[in-house]
Every structure is written in structure tokens, then in C-alpha cells.
C-alpha positions in Angstrom: -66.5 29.8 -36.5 -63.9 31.0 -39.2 -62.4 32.8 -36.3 -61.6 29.3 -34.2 -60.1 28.1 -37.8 -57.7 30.5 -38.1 -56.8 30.6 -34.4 -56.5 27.2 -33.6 -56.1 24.7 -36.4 -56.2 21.1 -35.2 -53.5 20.0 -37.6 -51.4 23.1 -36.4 -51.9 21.4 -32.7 -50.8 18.0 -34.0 -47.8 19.2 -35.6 -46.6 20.9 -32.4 -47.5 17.5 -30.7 -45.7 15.7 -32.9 -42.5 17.7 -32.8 -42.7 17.8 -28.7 -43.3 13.8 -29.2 -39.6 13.5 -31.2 -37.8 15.7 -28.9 -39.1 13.9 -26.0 -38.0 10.2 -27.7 -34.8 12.0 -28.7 -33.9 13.3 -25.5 -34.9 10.1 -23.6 -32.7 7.9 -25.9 -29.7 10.0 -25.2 -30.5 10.3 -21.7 -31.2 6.4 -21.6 -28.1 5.6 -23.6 -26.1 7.5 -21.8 -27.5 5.6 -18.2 -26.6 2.1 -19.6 -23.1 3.0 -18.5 -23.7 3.7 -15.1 -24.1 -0.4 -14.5 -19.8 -0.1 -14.9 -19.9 2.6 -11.7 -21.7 -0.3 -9.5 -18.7 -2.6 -10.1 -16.4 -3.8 -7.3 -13.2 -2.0 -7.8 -14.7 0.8 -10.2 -14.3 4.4 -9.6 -16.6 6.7 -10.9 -16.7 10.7 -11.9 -19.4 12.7 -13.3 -19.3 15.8 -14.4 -22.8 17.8 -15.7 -23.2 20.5 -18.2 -23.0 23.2 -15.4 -19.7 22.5 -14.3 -18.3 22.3 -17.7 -19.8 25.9 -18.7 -17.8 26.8 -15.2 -15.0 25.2 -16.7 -15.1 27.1 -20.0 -15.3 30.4 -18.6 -12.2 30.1 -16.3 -10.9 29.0 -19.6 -8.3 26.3 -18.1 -10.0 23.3 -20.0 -11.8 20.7 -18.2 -9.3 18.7 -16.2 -10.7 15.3 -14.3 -7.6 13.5 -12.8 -5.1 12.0 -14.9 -7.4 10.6 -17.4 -9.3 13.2 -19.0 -8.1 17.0 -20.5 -10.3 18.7 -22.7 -10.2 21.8 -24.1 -6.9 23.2 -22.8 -6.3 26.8 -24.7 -9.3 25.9 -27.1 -12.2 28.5 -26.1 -15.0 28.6 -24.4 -17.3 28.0 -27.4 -15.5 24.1 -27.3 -16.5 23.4 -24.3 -19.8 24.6 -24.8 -20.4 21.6 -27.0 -20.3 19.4 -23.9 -23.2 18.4 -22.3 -22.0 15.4 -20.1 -18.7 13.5 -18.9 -18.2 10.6 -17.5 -15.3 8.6 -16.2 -14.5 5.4 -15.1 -11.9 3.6 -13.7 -11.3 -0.2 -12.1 -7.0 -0.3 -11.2 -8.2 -3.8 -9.5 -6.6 -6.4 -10.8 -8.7 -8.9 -10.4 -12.0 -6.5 -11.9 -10.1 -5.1 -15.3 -11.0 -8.0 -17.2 -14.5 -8.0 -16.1 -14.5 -4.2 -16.2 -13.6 -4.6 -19.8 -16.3 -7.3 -20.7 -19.0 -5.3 -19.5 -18.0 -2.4 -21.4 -17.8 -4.3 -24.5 -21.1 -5.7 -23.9 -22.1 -2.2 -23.8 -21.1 -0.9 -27.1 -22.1 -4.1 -29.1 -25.0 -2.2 -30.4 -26.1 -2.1 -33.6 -26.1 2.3 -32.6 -22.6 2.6 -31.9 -20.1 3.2 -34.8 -16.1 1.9 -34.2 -14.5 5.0 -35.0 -10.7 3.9 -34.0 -10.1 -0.2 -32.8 -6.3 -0.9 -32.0 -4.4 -3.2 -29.8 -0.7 -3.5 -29.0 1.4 -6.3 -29.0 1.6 -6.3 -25.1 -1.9 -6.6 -24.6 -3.1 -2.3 -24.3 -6.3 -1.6 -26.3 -8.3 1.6 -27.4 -11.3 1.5 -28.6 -13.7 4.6 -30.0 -16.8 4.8 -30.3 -19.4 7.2 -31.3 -23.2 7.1 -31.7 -25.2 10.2 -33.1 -28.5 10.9 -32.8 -29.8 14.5 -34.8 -27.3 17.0 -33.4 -26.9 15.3 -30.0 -23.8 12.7 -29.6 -22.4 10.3 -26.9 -18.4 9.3 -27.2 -16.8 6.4 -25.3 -13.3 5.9 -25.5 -12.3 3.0 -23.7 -8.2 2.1 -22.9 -7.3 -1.0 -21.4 -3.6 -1.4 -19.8 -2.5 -4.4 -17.6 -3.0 -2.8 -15.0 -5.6 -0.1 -15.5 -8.8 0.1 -17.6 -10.8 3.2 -18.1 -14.0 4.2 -20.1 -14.3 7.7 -20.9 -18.6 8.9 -21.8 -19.0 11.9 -23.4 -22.0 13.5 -24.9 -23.1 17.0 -26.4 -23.2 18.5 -29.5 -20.2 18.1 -31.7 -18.5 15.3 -33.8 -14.9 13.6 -32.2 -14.2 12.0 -35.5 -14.2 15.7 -37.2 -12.2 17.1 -33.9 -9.7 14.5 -34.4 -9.4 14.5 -38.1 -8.9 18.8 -37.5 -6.5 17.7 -34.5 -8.1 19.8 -31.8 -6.5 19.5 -28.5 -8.2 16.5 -26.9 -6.9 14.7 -24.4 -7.2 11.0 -22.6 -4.5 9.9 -20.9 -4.4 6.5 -19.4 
């Protein structure tokens, strides 16, 4: 019987399920946070592009950055080990007139969470608007940059494992273009 004790312990067992328990929760909130976005892709006049994890580490080993359209460079002449920190990206787009202003409601409904921290808010005198936002969760962290123009609005998800304010503040070579 002092054998069994030694061997298997039940409070050993309920530590390991309690730390499989928060990973799971942790992983399913970033997952789930992340997902909430994909309501904007369904939208009438809303074009939509994801990129995974595996095509980003493709990315950072041809070492050209990670390039997707007009809207989104990352990385350019930074290392592999930069875009290593990205897990996820994605993008989307509504040029239709008559959808921007909806586009843009929707998104802003999005980030009204009480999980999301404003990290840059400006707006220009002839109506263009950024908005940052970051929301960080242990290690793990999801972006959204979203730029609204007259005539374009885009909203820009990114998660993995590093800190945009910090990049920014250190001026790394980040890049959305709209």
C-alpha cells in the first residue's frame, strides 16, 4: 500500500487535472474570442482573409515578412523569431459604401468588452478613425486594429504571443496600411 502512495498520489492527479482544466478554459477563450469576429466575414460586402500559424512559420522562414494585400505587412527584415510570435491573422475588409458604416458598428459592438483594453483611439477631422485594441490573457494575446476611411473600413485580428503596445513603444516594423 505505501507503494500505490508514492506512485500515485490523488492530490498529484488533481493538480495535473487542474492545470489541464486552465489550459483548456484558456485556450477556449482565445479560441472563442477570437471567433466572435468571424460574424464581420458573413457581412454583405465584407471580404475576408485568414491566415493560420502554419503559413506564418512559412512566411518566417522565407524571411520576406508576412504580406496580405495592401492592408497588412508584418515583419519585413525583422526575423524569423518575430513572426514566430504569431499564431493567427485575420483581415477584413467591406469597400461597400453602403456596408462601412454597418461594418464599423458591428465591430465596435465587438470590442465593447469589459476584456479589451483601448490601446490607441484617434479620429481625423474628415471623418478617418483608428482604433487599437488589445486583450491578454497569460502569455496568449489577440490585437484588432480597426481603420475606417470614407470609403474603406478594415479590421485587422491578430493573436499570438507577444505585446503590440511594447512593439510599438520599441518601434518594430509593423505595418497596416489602409
Amino acid at each position: 500500500m505505501n507503494h500505490l502512495s508514492t506512485t500515485f498520489s490523488p492530490l498529484q492527479a488533481m493538480k495535473k487535472l487542474a492545470v489541464c482544466a486552465v489550459l483548456v478554459c484558456v485556450c477556449a477563450g482565445a479560441y472563442a474570442q477570437n471567433k466572435v469576429f468571424d460574424e464581420l466575414a458573413k457581412m454583405k460586402g465584407v471580404e475576408y482573409q485568414h491566415v493560420n500559424k502554419d503559413m506564418i512559420s512559412l512566411a518566417a522562414k522565407q524571411g520576406n515578412g508576412l504580406h496580405i494585400g495592401d492592408v497588412v505587412n508584418l515583419g519585413q527584415g525583422a526575423g524569423e523569431d518575430f513572426l514566430n510570435q504569431f499564431d493567427d491573422v485575420k483581415v477584413f475588409t467591406c469597400e461597400d459604401g453602403g456596408n462601412i458604416k454597418k461594418f464599423q458598428k458591428t465591430a465596435l459592438k465587438l470590442l465593447k468588452g469589459k476584456e479589451w483594453e483601448p490601446l490607441i483611439d484617434t479620429k481625423g477631422d474628415d471623418g478617418e478613425m483608428v482604433k487599437i485594441y488589445l486583450s491578454k490573457k497569460g502569455e496568449q494575446s489577440t490585437n484588432v486594429i480597426l481603420a475606417v476611411e470614407e470609403d474603406e473600413a478594415t479590421l485587422v485580428v491578430i493573436t499570438g504571443t507577444f505585446d503590440l503596445a511594447k512593439m510599438m513603444q520599441q518601434g518594430m516594423n509593423i505595418g497596416v496600411n489602409n
